[in-house]
C-alpha positions in Angstrom: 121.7 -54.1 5.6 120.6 -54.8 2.4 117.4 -52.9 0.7 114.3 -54.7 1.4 115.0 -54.4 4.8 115.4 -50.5 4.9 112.0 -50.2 2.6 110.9 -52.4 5.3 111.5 -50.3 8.1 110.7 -47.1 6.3 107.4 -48.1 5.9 107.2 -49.6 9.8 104.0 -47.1 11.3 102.5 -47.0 7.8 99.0 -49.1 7.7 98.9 -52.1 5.6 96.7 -51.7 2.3 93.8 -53.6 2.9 92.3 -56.1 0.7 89.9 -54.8 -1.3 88.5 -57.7 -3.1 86.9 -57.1 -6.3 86.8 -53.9 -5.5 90.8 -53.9 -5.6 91.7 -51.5 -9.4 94.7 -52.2 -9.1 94.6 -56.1 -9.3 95.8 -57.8 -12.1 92.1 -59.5 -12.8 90.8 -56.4 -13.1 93.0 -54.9 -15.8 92.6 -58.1 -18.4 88.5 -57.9 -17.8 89.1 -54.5 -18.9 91.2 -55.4 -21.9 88.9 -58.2 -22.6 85.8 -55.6 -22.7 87.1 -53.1 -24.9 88.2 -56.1 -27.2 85.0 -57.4 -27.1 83.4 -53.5 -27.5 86.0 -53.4 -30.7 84.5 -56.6 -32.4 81.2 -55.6 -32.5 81.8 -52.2 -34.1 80.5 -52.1 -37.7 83.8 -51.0 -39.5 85.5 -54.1 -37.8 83.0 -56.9 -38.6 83.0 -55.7 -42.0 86.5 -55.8 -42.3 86.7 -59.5 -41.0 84.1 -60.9 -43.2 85.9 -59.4 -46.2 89.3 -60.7 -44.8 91.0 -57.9 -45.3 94.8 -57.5 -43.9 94.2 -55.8 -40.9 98.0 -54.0 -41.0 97.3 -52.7 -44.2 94.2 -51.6 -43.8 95.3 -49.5 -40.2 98.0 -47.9 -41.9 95.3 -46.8 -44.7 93.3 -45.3 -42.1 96.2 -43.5 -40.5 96.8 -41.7 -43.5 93.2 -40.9 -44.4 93.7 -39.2 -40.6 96.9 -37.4 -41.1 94.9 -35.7 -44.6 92.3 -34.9 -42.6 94.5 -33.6 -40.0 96.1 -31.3 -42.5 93.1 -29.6 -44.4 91.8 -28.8 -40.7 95.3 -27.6 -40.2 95.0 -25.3 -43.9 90.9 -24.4 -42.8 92.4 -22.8 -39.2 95.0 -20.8 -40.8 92.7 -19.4 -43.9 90.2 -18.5 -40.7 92.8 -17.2 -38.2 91.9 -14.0 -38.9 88.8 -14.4 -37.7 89.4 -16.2 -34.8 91.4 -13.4 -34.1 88.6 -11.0 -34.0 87.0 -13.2 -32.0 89.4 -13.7 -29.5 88.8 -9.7 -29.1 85.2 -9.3 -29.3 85.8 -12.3 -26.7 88.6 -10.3 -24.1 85.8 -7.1 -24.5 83.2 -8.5 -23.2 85.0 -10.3 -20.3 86.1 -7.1 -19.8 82.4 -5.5 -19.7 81.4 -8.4 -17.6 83.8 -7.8 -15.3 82.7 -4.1 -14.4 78.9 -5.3 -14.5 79.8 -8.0 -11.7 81.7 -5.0 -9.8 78.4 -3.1 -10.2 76.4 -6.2 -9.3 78.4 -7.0 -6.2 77.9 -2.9 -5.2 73.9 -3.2 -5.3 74.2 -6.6 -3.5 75.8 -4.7 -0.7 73.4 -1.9 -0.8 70.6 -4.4 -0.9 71.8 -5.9 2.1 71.9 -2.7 4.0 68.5 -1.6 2.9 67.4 -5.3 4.0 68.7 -4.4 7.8 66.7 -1.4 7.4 63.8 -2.7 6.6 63.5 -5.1 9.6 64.6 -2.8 11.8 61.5 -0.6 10.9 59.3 -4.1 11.0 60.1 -4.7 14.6 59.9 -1.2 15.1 56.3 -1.5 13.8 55.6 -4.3 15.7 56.4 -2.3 18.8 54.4 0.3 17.8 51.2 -1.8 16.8 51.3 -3.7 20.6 51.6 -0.2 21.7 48.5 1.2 19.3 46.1 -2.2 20.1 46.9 -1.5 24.3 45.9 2.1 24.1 42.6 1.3 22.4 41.6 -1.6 24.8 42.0 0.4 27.6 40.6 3.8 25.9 37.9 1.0 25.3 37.8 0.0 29.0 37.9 3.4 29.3 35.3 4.8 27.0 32.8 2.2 28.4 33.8 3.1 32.3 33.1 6.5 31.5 30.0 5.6 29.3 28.4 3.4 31.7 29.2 6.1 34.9 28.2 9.0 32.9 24.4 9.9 33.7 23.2 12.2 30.5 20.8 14.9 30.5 18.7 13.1 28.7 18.2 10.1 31.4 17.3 12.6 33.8 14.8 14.4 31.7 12.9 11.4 31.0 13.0 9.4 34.8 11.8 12.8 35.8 9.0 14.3 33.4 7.9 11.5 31.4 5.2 9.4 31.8 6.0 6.3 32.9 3.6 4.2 29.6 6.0 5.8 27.4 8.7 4.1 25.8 11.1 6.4 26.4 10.5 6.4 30.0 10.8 2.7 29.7 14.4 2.6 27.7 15.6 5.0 30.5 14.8 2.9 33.4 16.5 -0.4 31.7 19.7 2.0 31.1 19.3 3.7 34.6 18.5 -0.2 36.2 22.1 -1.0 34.4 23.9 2.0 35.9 22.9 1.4 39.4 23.8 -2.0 38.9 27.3 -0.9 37.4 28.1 1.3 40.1 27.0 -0.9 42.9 30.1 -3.4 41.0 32.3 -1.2 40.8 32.2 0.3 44.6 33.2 -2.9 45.5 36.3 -2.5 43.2 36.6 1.3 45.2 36.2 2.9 42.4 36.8 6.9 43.8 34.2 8.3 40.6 31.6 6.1 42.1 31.0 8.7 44.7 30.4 11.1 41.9 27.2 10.1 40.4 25.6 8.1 43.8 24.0 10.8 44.8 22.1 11.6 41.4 21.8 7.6 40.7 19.8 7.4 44.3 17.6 10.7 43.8 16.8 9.1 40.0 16.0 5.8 41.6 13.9 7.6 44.3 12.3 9.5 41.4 11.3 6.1 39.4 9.9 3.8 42.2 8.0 6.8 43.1 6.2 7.1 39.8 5.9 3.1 39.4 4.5 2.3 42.6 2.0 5.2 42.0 1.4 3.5 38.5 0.9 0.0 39.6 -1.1 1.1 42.2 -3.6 2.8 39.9 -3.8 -0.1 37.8 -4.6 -2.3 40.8 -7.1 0.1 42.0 -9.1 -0.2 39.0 -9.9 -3.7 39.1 -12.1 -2.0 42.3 -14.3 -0.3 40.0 -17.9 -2.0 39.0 -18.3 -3.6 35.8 -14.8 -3.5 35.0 -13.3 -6.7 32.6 -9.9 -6.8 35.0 -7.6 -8.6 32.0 -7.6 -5.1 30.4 -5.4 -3.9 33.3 -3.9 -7.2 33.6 -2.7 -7.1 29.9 -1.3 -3.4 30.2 0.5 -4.6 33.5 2.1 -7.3 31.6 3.6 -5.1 28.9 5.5 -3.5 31.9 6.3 -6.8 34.1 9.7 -4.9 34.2 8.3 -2.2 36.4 8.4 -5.0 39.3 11.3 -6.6 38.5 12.8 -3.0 38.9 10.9 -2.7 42.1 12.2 -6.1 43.3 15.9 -5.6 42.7 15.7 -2.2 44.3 13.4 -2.0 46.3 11.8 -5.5 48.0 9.2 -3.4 50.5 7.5 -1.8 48.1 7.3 -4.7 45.7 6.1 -6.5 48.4 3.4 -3.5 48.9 2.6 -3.6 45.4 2.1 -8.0 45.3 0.2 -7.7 48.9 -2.3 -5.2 47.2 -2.7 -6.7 44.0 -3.5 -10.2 45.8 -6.0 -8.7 48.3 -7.9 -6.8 45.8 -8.0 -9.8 42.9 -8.8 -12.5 46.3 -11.8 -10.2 46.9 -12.7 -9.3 43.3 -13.1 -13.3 42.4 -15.0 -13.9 45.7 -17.4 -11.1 44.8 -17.7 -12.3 41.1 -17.9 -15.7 41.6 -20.1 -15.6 44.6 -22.7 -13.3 42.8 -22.2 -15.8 39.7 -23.2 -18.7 41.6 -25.9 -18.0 43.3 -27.8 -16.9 40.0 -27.1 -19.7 38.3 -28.1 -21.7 41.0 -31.6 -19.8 40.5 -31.7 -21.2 37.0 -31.9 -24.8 38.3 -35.0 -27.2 37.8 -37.1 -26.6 40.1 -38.7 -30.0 40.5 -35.2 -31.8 41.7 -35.2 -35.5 42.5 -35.6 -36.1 46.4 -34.6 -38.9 49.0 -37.8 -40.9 47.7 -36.9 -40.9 43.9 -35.4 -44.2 44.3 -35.0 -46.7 41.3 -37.8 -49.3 43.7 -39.9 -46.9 45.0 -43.5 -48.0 43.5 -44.9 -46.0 40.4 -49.0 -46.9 40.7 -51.6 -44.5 39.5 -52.4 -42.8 42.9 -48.8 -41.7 42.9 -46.6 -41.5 40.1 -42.5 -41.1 40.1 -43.3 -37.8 40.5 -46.6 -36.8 41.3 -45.8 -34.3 44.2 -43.8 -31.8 41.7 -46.1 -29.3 39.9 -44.3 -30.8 36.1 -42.6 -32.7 34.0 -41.9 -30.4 31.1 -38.8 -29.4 30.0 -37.0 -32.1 32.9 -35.0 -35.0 32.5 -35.9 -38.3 35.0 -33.1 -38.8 37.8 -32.2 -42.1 36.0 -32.3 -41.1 32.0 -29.3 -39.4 30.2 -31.0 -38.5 27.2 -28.9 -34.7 25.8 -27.3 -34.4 29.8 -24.2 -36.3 28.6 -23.6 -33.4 25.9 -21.7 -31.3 28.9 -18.9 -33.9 28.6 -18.8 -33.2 24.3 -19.9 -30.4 22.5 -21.1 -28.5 25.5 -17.6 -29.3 27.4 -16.0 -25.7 26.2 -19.0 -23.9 25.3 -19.4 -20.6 26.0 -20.8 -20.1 30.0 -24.3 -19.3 31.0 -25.4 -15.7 30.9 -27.6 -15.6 34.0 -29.6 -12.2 33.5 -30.2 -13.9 29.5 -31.4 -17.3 30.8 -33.6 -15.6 33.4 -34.8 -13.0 30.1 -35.8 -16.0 28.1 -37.3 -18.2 30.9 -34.5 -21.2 30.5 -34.1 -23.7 33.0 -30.9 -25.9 33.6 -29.7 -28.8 35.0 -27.1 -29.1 37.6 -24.8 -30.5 35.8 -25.0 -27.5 33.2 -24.8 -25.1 35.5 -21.7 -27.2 37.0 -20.2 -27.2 33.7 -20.6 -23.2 33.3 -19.4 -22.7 37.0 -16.3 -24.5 36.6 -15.5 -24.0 33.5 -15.4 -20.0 34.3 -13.4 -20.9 37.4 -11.5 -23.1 35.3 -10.4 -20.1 32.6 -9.8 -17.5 35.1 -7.6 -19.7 37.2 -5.0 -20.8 34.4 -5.1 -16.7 33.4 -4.6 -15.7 36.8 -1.9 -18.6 37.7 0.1 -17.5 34.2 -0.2 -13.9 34.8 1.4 -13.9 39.0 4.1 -16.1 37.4 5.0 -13.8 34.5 4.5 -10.4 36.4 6.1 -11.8 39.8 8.6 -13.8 38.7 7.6 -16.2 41.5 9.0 -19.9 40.2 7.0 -23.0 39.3 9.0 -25.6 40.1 8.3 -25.0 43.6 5.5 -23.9 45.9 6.3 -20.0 45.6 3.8 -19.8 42.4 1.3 -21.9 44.3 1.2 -20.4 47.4 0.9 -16.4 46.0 -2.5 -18.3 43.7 -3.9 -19.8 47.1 -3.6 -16.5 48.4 -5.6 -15.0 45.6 -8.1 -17.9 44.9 -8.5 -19.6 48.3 -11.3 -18.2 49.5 -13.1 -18.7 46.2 -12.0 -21.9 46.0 -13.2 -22.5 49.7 -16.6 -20.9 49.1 -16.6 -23.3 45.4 -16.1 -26.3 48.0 -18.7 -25.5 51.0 -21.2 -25.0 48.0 -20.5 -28.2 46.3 -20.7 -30.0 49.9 -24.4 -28.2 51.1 -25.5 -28.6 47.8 -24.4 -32.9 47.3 -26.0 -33.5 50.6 -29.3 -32.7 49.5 -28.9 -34.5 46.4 -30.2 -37.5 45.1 -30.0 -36.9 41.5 -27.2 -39.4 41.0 -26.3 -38.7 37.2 -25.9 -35.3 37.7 -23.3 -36.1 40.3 -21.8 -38.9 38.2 -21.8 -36.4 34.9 -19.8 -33.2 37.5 -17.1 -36.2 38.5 -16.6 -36.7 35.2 -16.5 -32.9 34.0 -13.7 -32.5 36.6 -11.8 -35.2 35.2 -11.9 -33.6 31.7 -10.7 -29.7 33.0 -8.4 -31.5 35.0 -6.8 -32.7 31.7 -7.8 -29.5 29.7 -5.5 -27.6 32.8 -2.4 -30.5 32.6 -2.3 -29.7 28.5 -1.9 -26.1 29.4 0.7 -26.8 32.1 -1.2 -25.3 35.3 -1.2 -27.3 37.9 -3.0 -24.8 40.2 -6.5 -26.3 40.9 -5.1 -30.0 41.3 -5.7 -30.1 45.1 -9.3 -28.4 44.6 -10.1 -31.1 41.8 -9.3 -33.7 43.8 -11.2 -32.1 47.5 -14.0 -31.6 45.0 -14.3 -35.3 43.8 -13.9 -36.6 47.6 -16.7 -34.5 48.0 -18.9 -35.9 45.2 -17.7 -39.3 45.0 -18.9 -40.4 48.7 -22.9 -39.0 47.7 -22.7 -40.4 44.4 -22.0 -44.3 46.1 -24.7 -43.0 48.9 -27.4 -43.0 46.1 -27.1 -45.4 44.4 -26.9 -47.8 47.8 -30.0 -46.3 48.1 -31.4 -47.1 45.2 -29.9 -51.3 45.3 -31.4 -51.0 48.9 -34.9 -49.7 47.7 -34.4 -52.5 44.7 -33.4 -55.2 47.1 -36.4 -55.0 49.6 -39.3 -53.8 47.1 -41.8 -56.1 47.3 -43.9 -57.0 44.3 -47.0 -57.6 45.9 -47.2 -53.1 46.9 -46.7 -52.5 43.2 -50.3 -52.9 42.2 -51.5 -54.4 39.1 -48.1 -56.4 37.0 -48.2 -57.9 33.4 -45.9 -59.4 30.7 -44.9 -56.0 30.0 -41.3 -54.9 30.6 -41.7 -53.1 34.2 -40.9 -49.6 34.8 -38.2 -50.3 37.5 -36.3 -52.8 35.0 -36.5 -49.9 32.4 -34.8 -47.4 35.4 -32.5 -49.8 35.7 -31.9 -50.0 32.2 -32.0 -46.8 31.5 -29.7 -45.8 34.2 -27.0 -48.3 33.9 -26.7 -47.6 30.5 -26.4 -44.2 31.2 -23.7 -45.2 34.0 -21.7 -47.0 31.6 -22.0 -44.6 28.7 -20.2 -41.8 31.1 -17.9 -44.2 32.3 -16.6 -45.2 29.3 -14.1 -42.4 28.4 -13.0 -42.3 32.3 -12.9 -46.0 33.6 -13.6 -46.4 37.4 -13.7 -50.1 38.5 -15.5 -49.5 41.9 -18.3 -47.5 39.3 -18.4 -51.4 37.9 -18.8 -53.0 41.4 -21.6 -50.9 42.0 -23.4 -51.6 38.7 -23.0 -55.4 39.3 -24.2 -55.3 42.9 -27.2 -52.8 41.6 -27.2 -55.5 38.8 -27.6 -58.9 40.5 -30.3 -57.2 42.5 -32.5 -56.0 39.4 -32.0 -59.7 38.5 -33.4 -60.9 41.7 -36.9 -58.0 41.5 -37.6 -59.5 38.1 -37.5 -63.1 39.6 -39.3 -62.5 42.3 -41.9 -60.5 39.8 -42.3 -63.5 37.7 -42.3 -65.3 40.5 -46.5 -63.5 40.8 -47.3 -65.3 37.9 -49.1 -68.5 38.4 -48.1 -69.7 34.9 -44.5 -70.7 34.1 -45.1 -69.7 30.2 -46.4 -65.9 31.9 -43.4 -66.2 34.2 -41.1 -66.6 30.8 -43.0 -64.5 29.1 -42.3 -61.7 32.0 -38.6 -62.6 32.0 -38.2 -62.4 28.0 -39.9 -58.8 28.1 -37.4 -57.6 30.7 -34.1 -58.9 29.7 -34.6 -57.5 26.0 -35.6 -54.4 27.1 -32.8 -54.2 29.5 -30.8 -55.7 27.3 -31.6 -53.4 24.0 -31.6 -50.2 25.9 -28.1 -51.0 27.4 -26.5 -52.0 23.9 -27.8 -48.9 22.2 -26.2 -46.8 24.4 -23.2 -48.5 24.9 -20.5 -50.1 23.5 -19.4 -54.1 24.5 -19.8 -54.2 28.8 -20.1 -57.1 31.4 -24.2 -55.8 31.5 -24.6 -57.0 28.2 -23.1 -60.2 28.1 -25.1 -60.9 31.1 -28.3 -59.9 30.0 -27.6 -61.8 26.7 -27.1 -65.5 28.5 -30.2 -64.8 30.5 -32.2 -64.2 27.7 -31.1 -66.7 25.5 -31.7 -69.5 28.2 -35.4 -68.3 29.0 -35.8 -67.9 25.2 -35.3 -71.9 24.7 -37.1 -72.5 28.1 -40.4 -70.6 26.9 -40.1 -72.5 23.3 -39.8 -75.9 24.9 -43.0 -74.4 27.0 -45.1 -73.0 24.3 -44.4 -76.3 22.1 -45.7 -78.9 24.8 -49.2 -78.3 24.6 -49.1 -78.7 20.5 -46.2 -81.3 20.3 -45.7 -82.7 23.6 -46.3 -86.2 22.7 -43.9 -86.2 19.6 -41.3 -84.3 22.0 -41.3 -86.7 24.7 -41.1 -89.5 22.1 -38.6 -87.6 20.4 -36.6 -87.6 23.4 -37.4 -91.2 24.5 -36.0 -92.9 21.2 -32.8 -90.8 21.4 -32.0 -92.5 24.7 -33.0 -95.8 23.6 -30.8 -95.2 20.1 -27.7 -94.3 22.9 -28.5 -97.1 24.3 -28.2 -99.3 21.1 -31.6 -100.6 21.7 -33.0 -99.9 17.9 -35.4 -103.6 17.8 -37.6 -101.8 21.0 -38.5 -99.2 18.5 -40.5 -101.4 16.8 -42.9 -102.4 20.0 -43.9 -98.6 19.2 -45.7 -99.1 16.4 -49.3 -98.2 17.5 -47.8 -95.2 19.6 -46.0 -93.5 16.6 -49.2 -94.0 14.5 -50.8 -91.5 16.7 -48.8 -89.4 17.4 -47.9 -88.7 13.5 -52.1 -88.4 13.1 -51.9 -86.2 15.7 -49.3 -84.1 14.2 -50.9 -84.5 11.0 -54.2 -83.3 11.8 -53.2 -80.2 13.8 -50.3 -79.0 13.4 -51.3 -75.7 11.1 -53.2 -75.0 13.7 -50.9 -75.3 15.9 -48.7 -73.4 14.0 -51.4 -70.3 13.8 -52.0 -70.4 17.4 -48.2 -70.6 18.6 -47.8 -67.5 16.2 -50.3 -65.6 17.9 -49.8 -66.2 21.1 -46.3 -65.6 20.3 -46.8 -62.3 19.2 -49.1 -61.5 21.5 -47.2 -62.3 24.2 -44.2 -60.0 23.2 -44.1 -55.9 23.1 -40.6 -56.2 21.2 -42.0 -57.1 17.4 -38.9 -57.6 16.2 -38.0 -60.1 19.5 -41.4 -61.7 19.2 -40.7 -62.3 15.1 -37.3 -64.0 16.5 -38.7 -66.2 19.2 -41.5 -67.1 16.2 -38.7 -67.8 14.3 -36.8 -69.8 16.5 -40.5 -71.9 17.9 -40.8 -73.1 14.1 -37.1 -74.4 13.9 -37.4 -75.9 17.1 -40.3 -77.8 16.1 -38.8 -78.8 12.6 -35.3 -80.1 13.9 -38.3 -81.9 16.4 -39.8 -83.5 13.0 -36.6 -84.0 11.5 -35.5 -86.2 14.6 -39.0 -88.3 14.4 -38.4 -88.8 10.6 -34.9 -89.6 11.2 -35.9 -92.0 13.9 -38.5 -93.5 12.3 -36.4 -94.2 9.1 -33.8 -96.0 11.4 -35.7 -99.5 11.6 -36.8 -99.4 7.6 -32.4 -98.7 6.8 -30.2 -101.4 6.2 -27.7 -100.3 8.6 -29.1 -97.0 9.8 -26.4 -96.3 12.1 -23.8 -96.6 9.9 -25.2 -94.4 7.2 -27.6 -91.7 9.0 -27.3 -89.8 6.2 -30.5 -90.2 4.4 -32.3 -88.4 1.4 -35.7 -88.1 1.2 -37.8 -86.9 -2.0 -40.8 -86.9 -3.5 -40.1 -90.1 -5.7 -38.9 -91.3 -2.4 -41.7 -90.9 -0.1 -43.7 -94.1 -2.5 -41.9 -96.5 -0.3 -42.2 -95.2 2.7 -44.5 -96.5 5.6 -47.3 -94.9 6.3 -46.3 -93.2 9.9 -43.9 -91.3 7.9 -46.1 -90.4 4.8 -48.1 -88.5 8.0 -45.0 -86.6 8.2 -44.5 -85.3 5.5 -47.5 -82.3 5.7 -45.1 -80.4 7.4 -44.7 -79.4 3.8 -40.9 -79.9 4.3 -38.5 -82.5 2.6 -35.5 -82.8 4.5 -32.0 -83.6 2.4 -29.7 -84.9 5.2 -26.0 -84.4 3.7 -22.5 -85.5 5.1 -21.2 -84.4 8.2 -17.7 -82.2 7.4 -16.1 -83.9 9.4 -16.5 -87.3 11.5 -17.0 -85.4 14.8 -19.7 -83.3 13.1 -23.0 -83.4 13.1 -25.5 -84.3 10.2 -26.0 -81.3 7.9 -29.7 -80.6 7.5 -31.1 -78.6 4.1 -34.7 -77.7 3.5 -36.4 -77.7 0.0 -40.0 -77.0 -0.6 -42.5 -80.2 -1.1 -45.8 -80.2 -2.6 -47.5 -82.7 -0.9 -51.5 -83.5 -1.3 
């Protein structure tokens, strides 16, 4: 067996080497790269590439650098052995301080075992701190627990001193009873837990309890009882209960019967304390009325002649408003709303009189003030809730029979009545402390507001039926004596709706508005049927005019933009142009009706029939010619005559004189027509002074109306001619 072979199975179980690639040292490859480099690294050294470019022998010049090496080699050989000495000593110093070292790593390695020990000690006395720090924080929570236990069971001297001699409006006694209230309350828990210490101090808690509601009840009691005594302003004691509201809450968490003595007290001696005051109140302020009060025949169309006047059966007038003027009465829904209340025995003093609506106002607002103190008091003191009926119910208690004897007042008082403003002016005061009471959150008198206004409402819509009844069948022949004058039932009407409005305003109340417009469509039949006396249609007109401006003017000055005055305003306006059309006709009736006629015939495109009117426009321009300053100064005075509103009578003037010039301006324009060229195509003329030369002769008789009229463009096609006046001296 030859040698391969045994190397061959020597190595059998050995692992192949693998086949490293490139990264294979060993490899052939490899070693000439690394021959190559350091060749390469060789030629670009300094020495080298100076050597070549000199061409120096390069065998020559390496054994001249071998022996410039072996010199140097031998002085550093000679510089060791002249410094060997030294190196000696060195080699000593060197051996010492291993030697010193060597004991300081000894003494090192001791402290690092020391160190360690002490370490081990240290967190042995950390844990056992730990331990004892869990141990120190468990002992003071429960000598906490503890500490309060026994604080909080504990009754001192001091409690019992105070519960039992000191006055209960001290504050001492009052601090005592909160701490007392929080033992009771402790030791009541903590029997539940069976405590064994509670049975300790239950005996002394109880007696101290006894001992408090004792002196409380006594207290409250003599605060209730002096509400009782005469003259007495009860929110004094009503204040200095509220500073100790506590008392009751004490009284309810311990003891409910004699809280329940102390509410049933307080309520039956305030229910008869506001009855008393409120009843006495009334009834002298109900002596402080008027006495001459509107009855059932002060009706707005009961007749006002001179045998009987509105009111002739009551002994005066003075110092009373009418049953259908507002005049200063709608001040108790402003400034008077809040104003301090009537003094009775001062009114009565200094003679003053009142109307009802004033003494409503005073009444009700006193009830009004009392009842949101009273409501917020019972809830504070009593603790009763208001979400629910509890707060309600304990205030009905106090203030029902008040409140009853408030509503069977109102009611015998409304049915006897008829002053319907007054009634109108107390719905509307209870609107306004019905808000006054929602801004302050009490919704106590809500039911009584609205039993009062179902009360008041149903008399208020009674009278005034009664007065659009007693409008609807007056009959104009049993008023006496009429004129052109506005009449005294239109100026109740006037006055009164504008009134009705006026109060309405801030409040709205459509059925209020269907009233009015029934009350007003009869008023507008009367003064038809009034003008219907006159035998003259200008009289009738004249009558109308008079009426609807009065109505009209008294309505707008009173109130702001309403249905009345719209309506008033188209009436007027029509009999306005009616009675100009009449009081023009008996001056310019001709030169109307011709007027009239040739604007038909012009529609009709009938221009050459004009001219078959010669004769009849040349006398009716004489006509005009001749009288119409006359005419003039006798429309003016029988306008102004006619009219008791100057400043209406100056308008209708005013609006007579342009009727009658747009009436001259339409005869010029129409009797220009047949002298144009094409006078429908171009209607808009000038006419001047200079002009007036060439014109015919009917229309030179025009001209006196000491007018030139200067017809210019329309603005737009649709429009029509625009008309300007300048002054013409004409002889």
């Amino acid at each position: 067996m030859d040698t391969t072979t045994e190397d061959t199975n020597g190595l059998e179980g050995i692992d192949p080497v693998p086949n490293l690639g490139v990264l294979d040292l060993t490899s052939e490859d490899f070693l000439l790269d690394e021959v190559d480099l350091h060749i390469q690294q060789n030629l670009e050294d300094d020495i080298v590439k100076e050597a070549l470019k000199t061409g120096v022998d390069l065998r020559q010049y390496s054994k001249q650098i071998e022996k410039e090496l072996l010199e140097v080699e031998n002085a550093s050989i000679q510089d060791y052995i002249k410094e060997s000495q030294n190196i000696a000593s060195l080699h000593k110093q060197i051996a010492a301080c291993d030697t010193i070292l060597e004991r300081m790593e000894q003494m090192l390695n001791g402290f690092q075992t020391d160190l360690s020990s002490i370490s081990n000690e240290i967190q042995t006395l950390q844990e056992e701190s730990i331990a004892m720090n869990i141990k120190l924080k468990n002992r003071q929570a429960v000598r906490g627990e503890l500490s309060q236990f026994v604080d909080e069971m504990v009754i001192p001297e001091s409690m019992i001193s105070h519960i039992v001699d000191t006055p209960v409006t001290e504050r001492e006694f009052m601090e005592q009873l909160h701490e007392l209230n929080h033992k009771i309350n402790f030791v009541k828990e903590q029997s539940f837990k069976e405590a064994r210490s509670c049975q300790d101090v239950r005996d002394i808690l109880e007696k101290l309890k006894s001992k408090a509601l004792s002196k409380i009840r006594e207290f409250l009691l003599q605060k209730i009882y002096s509400f009782r005594k005469p003259m007495t302003n009860y929110q004094v004691p009503q204040n200095t209960m509220l500073k100790f509201r506590f008392f009751n809450e004490f009284l309810m968490s311990h003891e409910r019967q004699v809280a329940k003595e102390i509410r049933d007290e307080y309520v039956d001696t305030m229910s008869k304390i506001y009855y008393s005051y409120f009843k006495g109140y009334t009834s002298r302020l109900m002596k402080l009325q008027y006495e001459e009060l509107a009855d059932k025949d002060d009706l707005m169309g009961v007749e006002d002649t001179a045998k009987k006047g509105f009111f002739a059966t009551k002994p005066s007038l003075k110092n009373r408003s009418t049953v259908f003027t507002l005049g200063d009465r709608g001040e108790v829904l402003t400034s008077q709303l809040e104003a301090p209340v009537i003094v009775p025995h001062a009114a009565q003093k200094n003679e003053t009189r009142y109307t009802f609506e004033k003494l409503f106002r005073s009444q009700h607002y006193t009830l009004m003030d009392n009842c949101c103190r009273e409501y917020l008091f019972i809830v504070d003191f009593f603790m009763v809730s208001t979400s629910g009926t509890p707060a309600q119910d304990l205030f009905n208690n106090i203030m029902g029979k008040t409140l009853s004897m408030f509503l069977k007042h109102m009611e015998v008082y409304t049915n006897d009545c008829y002053d319907s403003i007054a009634i109108f002016l107390c719905i509307h005061i209870i609107n306004r402390y019905r808000s006054i009471m929602l801004k302050r959150n009490v919704p106590a008198l809500e039911r009584y507001w609205q039993t009062l206004q179902d009360i008041m409402w149903p008399r208020f819509k009674y009278i005034l039926e009664l007065n659009i009844h007693s409008v609807k069948e007056c009959d104009p022949q049993k008023l006496g004596h009429i004129d052109v004058r506005p009449h005294y039932i239109t100026r109740r009407y006037a006055e009164f709706s504008a009134a009705i409005v006026g109060i309405n305003q801030s409040f709205p109340d459509e059925k209020v508005h269907q009233l009015l417009g029934q009350l007003q469509i009869e008023v507008e039949n009367f003064v038809l049927k009034m003008a219907a006396e006159f035998p003259q249609r200008k009289e009738q007109l004249v009558f109308l005019i008079n009426n609807y401006d009065m109505m009209l003017n008294v309505i707008m000055e009173r109130t702001e933009d309403s249905k009345e005055c719209e309506s008033f305003q188209e009436l007027l306006s029509a009999r306005t142009q009616e009675f100009i059309e009449e009081v023009l006709a008996p001056h310019f009736g001709g030169m109307i009706t011709f007027v009239k006629e040739c604007e038909v015939i012009i529609e009709k495109d009938n221009i050459d029939h004009l001219k078959n009117e010669e004769r009849r426009v040349q006398q009716i321009v004489r006509g005009f010619n001749a009288d119409w300053k006359k005419a003039i100064e006798l429309i003016n005075q029988d306008v102004m005559r006619s009219f008791t509103n100057f400043k209406n009578g100056t308008q209708i003037l005013q609006y007579t004189i342009r009727k009658e010039r747009d009436r001259s301006v339409s005869l010029l324009f129409l009797l220009s027509s047949p002298l144009s060229p094409s006078p429908l195509l171009s209607p808009c003329l000038s006419f001047s002074p200079s002009a007036s030369r060439s014109l015919s002769l009917p229309l030179l008789l025009l001209l006196p109306l000491s007018l030139c009229f200067s017809f210019s463009p329309p603005p737009s096609p649709s429009a029509p001619p625009c008309l300007s006046l300048s002054p013409l001296s004409y002889r």
